[in-house]
Every structure is written in structure tokens, then in C-alpha cells.
C-alpha positions as CSV (number, residue, x, y, z in Angstrom):
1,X,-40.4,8.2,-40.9
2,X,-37.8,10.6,-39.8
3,X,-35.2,9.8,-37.0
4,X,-36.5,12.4,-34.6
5,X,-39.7,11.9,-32.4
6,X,-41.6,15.4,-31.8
7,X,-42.8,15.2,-27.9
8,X,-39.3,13.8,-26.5
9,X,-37.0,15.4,-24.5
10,X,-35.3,16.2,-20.8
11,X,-37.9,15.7,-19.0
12,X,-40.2,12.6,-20.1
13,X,-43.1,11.6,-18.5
14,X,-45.0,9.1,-18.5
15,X,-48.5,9.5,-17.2
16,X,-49.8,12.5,-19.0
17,X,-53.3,13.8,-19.6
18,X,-54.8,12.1,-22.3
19,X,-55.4,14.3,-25.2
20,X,-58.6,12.4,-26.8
21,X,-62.2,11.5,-24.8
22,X,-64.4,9.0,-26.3
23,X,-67.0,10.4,-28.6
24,X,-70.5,9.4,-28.6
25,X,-69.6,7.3,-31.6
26,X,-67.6,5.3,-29.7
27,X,-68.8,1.6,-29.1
28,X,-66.8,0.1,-26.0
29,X,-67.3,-3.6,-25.4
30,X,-67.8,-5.3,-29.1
31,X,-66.4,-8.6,-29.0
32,X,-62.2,-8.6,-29.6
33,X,-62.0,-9.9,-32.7
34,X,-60.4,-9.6,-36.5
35,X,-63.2,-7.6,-37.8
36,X,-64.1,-5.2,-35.1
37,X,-60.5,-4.4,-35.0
38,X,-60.3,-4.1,-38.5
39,X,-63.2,-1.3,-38.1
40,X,-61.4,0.2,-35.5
41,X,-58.4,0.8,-37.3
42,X,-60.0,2.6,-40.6
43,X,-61.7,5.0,-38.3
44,X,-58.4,5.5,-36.2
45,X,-56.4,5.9,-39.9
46,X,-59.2,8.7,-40.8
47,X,-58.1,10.7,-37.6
48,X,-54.7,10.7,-38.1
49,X,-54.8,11.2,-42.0
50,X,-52.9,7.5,-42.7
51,X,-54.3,4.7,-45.7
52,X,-55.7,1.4,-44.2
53,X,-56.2,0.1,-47.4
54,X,-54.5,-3.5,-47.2
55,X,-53.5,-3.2,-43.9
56,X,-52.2,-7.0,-42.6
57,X,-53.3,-8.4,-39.0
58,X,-49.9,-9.3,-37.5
59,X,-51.2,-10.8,-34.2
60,X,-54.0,-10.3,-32.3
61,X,-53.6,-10.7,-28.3
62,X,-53.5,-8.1,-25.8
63,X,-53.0,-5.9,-28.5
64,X,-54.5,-6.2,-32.3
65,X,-51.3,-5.3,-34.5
66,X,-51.6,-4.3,-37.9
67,X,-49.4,-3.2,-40.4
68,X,-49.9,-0.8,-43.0
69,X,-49.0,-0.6,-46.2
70,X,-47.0,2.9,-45.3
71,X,-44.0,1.6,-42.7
72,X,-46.3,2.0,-40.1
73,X,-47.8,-0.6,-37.8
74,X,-51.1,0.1,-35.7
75,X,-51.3,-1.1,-31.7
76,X,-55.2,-1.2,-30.6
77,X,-55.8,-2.7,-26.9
78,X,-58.9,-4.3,-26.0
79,X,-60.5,-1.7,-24.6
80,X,-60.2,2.3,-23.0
81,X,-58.6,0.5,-19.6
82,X,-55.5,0.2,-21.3
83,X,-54.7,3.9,-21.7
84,X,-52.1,4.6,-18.8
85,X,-50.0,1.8,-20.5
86,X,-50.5,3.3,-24.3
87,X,-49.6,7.0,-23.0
88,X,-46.6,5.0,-20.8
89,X,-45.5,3.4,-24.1
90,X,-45.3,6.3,-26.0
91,X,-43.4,8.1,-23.8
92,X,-41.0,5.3,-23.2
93,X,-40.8,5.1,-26.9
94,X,-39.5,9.0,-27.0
95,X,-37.2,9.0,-24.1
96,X,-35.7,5.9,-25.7
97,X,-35.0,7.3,-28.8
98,X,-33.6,10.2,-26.8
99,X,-30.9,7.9,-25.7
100,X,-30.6,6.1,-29.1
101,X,-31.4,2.9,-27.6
102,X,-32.8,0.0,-30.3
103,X,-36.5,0.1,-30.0
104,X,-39.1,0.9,-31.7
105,X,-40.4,4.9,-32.2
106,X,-43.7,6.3,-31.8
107,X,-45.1,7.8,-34.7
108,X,-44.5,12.2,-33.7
109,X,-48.4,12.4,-33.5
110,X,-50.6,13.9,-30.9
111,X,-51.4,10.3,-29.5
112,X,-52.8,7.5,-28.0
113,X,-56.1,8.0,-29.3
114,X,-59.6,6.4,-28.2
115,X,-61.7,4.8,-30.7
116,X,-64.5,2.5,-30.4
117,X,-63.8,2.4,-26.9
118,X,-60.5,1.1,-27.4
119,X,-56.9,2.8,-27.3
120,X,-55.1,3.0,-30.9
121,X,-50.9,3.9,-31.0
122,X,-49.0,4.0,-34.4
123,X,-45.9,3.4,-35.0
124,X,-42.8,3.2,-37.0
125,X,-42.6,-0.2,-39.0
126,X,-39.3,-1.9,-38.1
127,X,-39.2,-4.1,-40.8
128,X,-41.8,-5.5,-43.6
129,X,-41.5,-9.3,-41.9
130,X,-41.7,-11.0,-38.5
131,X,-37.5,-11.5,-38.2
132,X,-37.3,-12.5,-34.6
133,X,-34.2,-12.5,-32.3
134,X,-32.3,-14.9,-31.1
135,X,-32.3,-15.6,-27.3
136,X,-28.0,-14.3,-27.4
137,X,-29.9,-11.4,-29.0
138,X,-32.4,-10.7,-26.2
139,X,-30.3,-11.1,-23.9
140,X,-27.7,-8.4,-25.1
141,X,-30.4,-6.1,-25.1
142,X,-31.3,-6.4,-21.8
143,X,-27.9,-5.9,-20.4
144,X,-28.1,-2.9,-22.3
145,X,-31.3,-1.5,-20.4
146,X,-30.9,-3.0,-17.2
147,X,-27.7,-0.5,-17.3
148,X,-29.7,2.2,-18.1
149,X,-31.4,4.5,-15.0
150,X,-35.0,6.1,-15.4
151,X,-34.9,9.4,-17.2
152,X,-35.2,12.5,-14.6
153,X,-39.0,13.4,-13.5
154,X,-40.2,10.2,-14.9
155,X,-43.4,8.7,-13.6
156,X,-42.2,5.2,-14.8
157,X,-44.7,3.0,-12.2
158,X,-43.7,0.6,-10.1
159,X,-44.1,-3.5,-11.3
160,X,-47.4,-4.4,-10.4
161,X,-47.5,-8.5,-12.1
162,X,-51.1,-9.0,-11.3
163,X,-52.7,-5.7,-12.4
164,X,-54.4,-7.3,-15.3
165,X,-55.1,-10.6,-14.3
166,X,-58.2,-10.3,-12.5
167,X,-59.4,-7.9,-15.3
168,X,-59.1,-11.2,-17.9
169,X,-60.4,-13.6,-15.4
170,X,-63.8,-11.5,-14.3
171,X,-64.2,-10.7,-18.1
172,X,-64.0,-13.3,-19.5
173,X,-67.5,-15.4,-19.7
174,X,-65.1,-18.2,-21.8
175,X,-63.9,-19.7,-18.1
176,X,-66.2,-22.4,-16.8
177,X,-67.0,-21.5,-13.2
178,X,-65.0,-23.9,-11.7
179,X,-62.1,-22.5,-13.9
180,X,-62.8,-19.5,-12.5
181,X,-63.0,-20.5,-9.4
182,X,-59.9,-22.1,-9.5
183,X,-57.8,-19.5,-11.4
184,X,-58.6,-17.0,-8.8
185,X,-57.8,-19.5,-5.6
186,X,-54.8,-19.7,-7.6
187,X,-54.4,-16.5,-8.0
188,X,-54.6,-15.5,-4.3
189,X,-51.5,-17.7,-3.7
190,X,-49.3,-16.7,-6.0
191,X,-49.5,-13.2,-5.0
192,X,-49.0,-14.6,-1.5
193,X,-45.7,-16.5,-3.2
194,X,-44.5,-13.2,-5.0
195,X,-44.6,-10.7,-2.0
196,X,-42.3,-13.3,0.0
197,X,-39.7,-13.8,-2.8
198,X,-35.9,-11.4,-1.8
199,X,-34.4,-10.4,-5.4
200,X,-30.6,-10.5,-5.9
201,X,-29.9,-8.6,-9.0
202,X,-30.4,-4.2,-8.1
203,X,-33.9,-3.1,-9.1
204,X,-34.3,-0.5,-12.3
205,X,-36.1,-0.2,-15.7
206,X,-37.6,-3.2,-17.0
207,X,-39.2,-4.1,-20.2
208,X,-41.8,-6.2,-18.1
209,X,-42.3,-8.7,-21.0
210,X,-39.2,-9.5,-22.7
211,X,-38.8,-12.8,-24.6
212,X,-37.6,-13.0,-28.3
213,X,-41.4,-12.7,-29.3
214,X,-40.8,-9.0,-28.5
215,X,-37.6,-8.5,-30.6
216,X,-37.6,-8.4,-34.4
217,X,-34.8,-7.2,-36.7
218,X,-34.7,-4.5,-38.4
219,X,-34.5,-4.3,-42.2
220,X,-30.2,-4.2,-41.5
221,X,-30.6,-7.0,-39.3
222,X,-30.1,-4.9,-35.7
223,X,-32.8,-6.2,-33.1
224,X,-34.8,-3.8,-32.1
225,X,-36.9,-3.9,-28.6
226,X,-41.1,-4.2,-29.3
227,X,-44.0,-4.0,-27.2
228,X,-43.3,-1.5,-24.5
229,X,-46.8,-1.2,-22.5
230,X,-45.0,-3.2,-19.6
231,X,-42.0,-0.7,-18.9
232,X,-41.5,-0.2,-15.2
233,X,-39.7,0.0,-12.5
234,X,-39.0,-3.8,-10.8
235,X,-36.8,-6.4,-9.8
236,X,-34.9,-7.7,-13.5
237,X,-35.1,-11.1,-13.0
238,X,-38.5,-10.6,-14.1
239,X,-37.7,-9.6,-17.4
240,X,-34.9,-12.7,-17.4
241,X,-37.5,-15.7,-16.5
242,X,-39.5,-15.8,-18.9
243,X,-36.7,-17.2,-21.6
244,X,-35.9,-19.4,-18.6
245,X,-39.2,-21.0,-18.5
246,X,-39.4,-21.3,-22.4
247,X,-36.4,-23.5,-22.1
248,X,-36.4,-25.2,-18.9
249,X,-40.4,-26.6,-19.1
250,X,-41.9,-25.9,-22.5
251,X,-38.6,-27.1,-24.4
252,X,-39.0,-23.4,-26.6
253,X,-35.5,-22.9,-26.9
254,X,-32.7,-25.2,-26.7
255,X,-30.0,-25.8,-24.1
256,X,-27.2,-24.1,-26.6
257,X,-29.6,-20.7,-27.1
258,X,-30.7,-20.6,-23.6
259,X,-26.8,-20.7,-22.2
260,X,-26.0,-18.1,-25.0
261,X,-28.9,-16.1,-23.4
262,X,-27.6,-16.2,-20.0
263,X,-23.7,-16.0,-21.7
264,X,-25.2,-12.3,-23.8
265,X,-26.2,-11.0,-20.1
266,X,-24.5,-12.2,-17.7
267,X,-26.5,-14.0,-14.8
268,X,-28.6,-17.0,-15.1
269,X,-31.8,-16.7,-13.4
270,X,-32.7,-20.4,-13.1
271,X,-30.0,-20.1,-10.1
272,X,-31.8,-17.7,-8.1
273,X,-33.7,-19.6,-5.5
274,X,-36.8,-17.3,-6.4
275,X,-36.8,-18.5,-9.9
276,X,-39.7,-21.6,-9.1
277,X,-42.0,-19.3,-7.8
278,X,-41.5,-16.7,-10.3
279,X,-41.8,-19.2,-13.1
280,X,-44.7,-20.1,-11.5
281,X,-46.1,-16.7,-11.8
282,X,-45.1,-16.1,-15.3
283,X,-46.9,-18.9,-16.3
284,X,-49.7,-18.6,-14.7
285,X,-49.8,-14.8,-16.7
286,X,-49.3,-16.3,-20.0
287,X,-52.3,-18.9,-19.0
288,X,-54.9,-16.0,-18.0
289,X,-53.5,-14.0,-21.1
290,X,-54.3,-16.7,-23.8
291,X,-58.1,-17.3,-22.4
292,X,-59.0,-13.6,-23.8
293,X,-58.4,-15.5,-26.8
294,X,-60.4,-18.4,-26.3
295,X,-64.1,-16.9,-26.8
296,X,-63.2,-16.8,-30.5
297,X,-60.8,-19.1,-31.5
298,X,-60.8,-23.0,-31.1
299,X,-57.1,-23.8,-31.2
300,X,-56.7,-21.2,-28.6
301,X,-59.3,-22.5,-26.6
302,X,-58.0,-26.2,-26.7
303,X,-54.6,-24.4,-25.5
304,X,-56.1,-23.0,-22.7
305,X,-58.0,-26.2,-21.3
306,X,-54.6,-27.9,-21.4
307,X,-53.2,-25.5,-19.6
308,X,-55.5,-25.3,-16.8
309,X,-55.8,-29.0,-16.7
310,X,-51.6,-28.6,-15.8
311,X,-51.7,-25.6,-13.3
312,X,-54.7,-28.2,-11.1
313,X,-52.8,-31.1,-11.7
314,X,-49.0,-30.5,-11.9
315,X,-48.5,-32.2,-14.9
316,X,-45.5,-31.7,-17.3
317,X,-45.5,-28.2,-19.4
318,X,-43.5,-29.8,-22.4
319,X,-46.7,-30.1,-24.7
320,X,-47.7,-26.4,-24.5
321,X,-47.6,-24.6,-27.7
322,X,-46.2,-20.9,-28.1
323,X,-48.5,-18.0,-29.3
């Protein structure tokens, strides 16, 4: 795909009319799974003229990512709610390719679109296989954008950590009641925690979900910045704690990598008295985010219980798996 992104420019913004309505055709609410994404992506290709024909299932999660046999990779959230983040990402995508910054470019198509009740974005394909960063890696890059100020007449939002947690919890029939019950109690608190914490590194652009999952390199090796829905304007050390929890309680990366992180950008967050509760809210994310996948996939579901069991009882994190 060519260098240049049709769409960016001066003046970027980020919450633009959306320029596709769901059809009649359109059949919100189908259960998340391989094959109803699968369907969803051949009638998104057919509206933007692309070949599905052995497209791969990289991950399915928030997002269902595919990739297609053309070096182009297909983004479809769960449902039409997502739409604000899918226009955001584009338009992150394009002002960061304004500014040559390593991340990945939107396809220069009239997009997001709306299919099956669900919002599809295309993109350029970094590289034909899953070459994650290393945590020195991340790190770098974040240095790198935390310098960087919001483009002029941007409508980059404000960091809001809990906008889509009470979304997964009330949709998601999987919980038990008391699981629920307790995940909202839980819930309540930690927004109590989060409004009380004082930040010490200046406020500015944020990925909102970095951690080496999010940064592959490309086919020269360069890593390149992923998964832009969660841009927005917050405190940093949000984007910093999550590598910090991946070390310091579920043993993800090792002492070496995690002071090479903290080495590649310059401040180590686990020294921030905020950095408990902020953990704590992190975790508590990635908890909520894994039970949307729990409805249709055992392993994750086991992951889940085990999880919960350790936010009611305090128990160690080290046996939690990554996904």
C-alpha cells in the first residue's frame, strides 16, 4: 500500500460523522465468535472491493483480527458501540503517519464501516507474522509519543478507564450472579481508588493500552505501534503499568527486560506511590475483558474463574496466563 494516507492532514479530527448507517441487512447481536466474524468480514471485503478468500483469524478479543491474503489486516469490534473508537483510530492512524511516527496506517478508504451491526477498519499489514517487541522496545516507543503534543483542532477524548467495563459486565450472561455482583461492588471502588490517585509524570497523548502485545515488527525489523482504539488524552503512567504488572505479579517478563523497559523510557512506574492502585485497576480491566471471551471458549473461561477467585480472595497473580 502506498506511503501516503488520503484523509490526513493539518487539521485531524477525531470524532467525525460516520459515513455508513446500518442497513436493514444488518444483524447486531449474533454471538462473537470465529464464524460470525468470519461472515462479517466477506460481506465487509465485498464493500470495499478486497479478496477474503483465506483470510487467517489472528486473535479474537475486543477486536476479531484477520489477515488477508493482500497485506491487509481486517479490525471488527463486537458490536456498532464501538464506532467513536474505530473513527478515533483511524484518525489517529492518519495524523500519525503525518508525523512519520512507527504505527500502523489505515487503509486511504472511506471508513469505518458498519456491518452486521458491528464496526469493520482495514488496514495496512505490518508484517506476514506475529514478531512482537521487546519490553526495551515498547518502552522506546513510548518516550517517543509521550514527547509528542496532540495535533491542532483535535478532539482526542479525555481517558475515561472504566468506559467499557460495565458494558462487558451487564452483557455478559457468562458471569454467575454473584460474579456479577461482585465485579461491580468491585468496580464501584476502584473508581473510588482512581479519582483519588495525584499523577507525577505531565499529562498528554496516550496509547491507552500499551504492552508488547501491541507492538510487532515490521518486515525490516522496526517496531511498529498496533491497536490504536484507546488513544487519548491522560496521565502516562497509564500506558507504563501495565508492563509493570506483567513483571512484578504475573512473572510475564523478566527482571532484566522489565529494567531495560524502564532504562528505554526513562521513569519506573512501580515507584510512583499510585502504582498499587493503578495496578489494581489494570487488572481488574484485563479480568472483565477476558470474560467476553468465556461464553465460547473453555480455556478462557477456566482463566476467568481463576481470576475472580484472586480479585475476592487476594491470592497470588503468578499462575495467570497471558492472552
Amino acid at each position: 500500500m502506498p506511503e501516503s494516507v488520503t484523509g490526513a492532514g493539518d487539521s485531524v479530527r477525531f470524532m467525525t460523522e460516520s459515513q455508513t448507517a446500518v442497513s436493514p441487512a444488518d444483524r447486531p447481536g449474533s454471538p462473537f465468535t470465529p464464524e460470525s466474524t468470519r461472515a462479517t468480514l466477506l460481506r465487509a471485503c465485498a464493500r470495499v472491493g478486497l479478496d477474503p478468500s483465506n483470510a487467517r483469524l489472528i486473535r479474537i478479543g475486543e477486536n476479531a483480527v484477520y489477515r488477508l491474503v493482500s497485506p491487509v489486516v481486517a479490525r471488527i469490534g463486537r458490536t456498532a458501540a464501538y464506532m467513536d473508537d474505530a473513527r478515533k483510530e483511524v484518525a489517529v492512524a492518519r495524523w500519525l503517519a503525518v508525523e512519520s511516527f512507527p504505527a500502523v496506517r489505515a487503509l486511504p478508504s472511506d471508513q469505518p464501516l458498519v456491518v452486521d451491526g458491528r464496526v469493520v477498519t482495514f488496514w495496512e499489514s505490518v508484517s506476514e507474522v506475529e514478531d512482537y517487541a521487546s519490553p526495551a522496545e515498547l518502552g522506546a516507543l513510548l518516550a517517543m509519543l509521550h514527547k509528542m503534543g496532540a495535533p491542532a483542532e483535535s478532539r482526542l477524548p479525555r481517558l475515561e478507564p472504566f468506559s467499557r467495563v460495565e458494558r462487558r459486565i451487564a452483557g455478559n450472561d457468562w458471569f454467575t450472579s454473584e460474579d456479577a455482583s461482585f465485579l461491580r461492588e468491585r468496580l464501584a471502588q476502584l473508581r473510588d481508588d482512581y479519582a483519588a490517585l495525584s499523577f507525577e509524570l505531565p499529562q498528554g497523548v496516550i496509547h491507552g493500552d500499551a504492552s508488547v502485545g501491541n507492538v510487532i515488527r515490521d518486515r525490516t525489523g522496526r517496531p511498529m505501534l498496533l491497536d490504536l482504539d484507546g488513544f487519548a488524552l491522560g496521565p502516562r503512567e497509564w500506558d507504563l503499568v501495565l508492563t509493570a504488572i506483567y513483571y512484578d505479579r504475573f512473572g510475564w517478563h523478566t527482571a532484566q527486560e522489565y529494567d531495560a523497559y524502564t532504562r528505554a523510557y526513562g521513569f519506573d512506574v512501580m515507584r510512583w506511590p499510585g502504582y498499587r492502585v493503578l495496578g489494581d485497576v489494570r487488572e481488574f480491566l484485563m479480568v472483565t475483558w477476558l470474560g467476553q471471551k468465556a461464553g465460547q471458549d473453555e480455556r478462557a473461561a477456566s482463566e476467568v474463574r481463576k481470576r475472580i477467585r484472586a480479585l475476592r480472595t487476594g491470592a497470588e497473580r503468578d499462575d495467570w496466563e497471558p492472552y
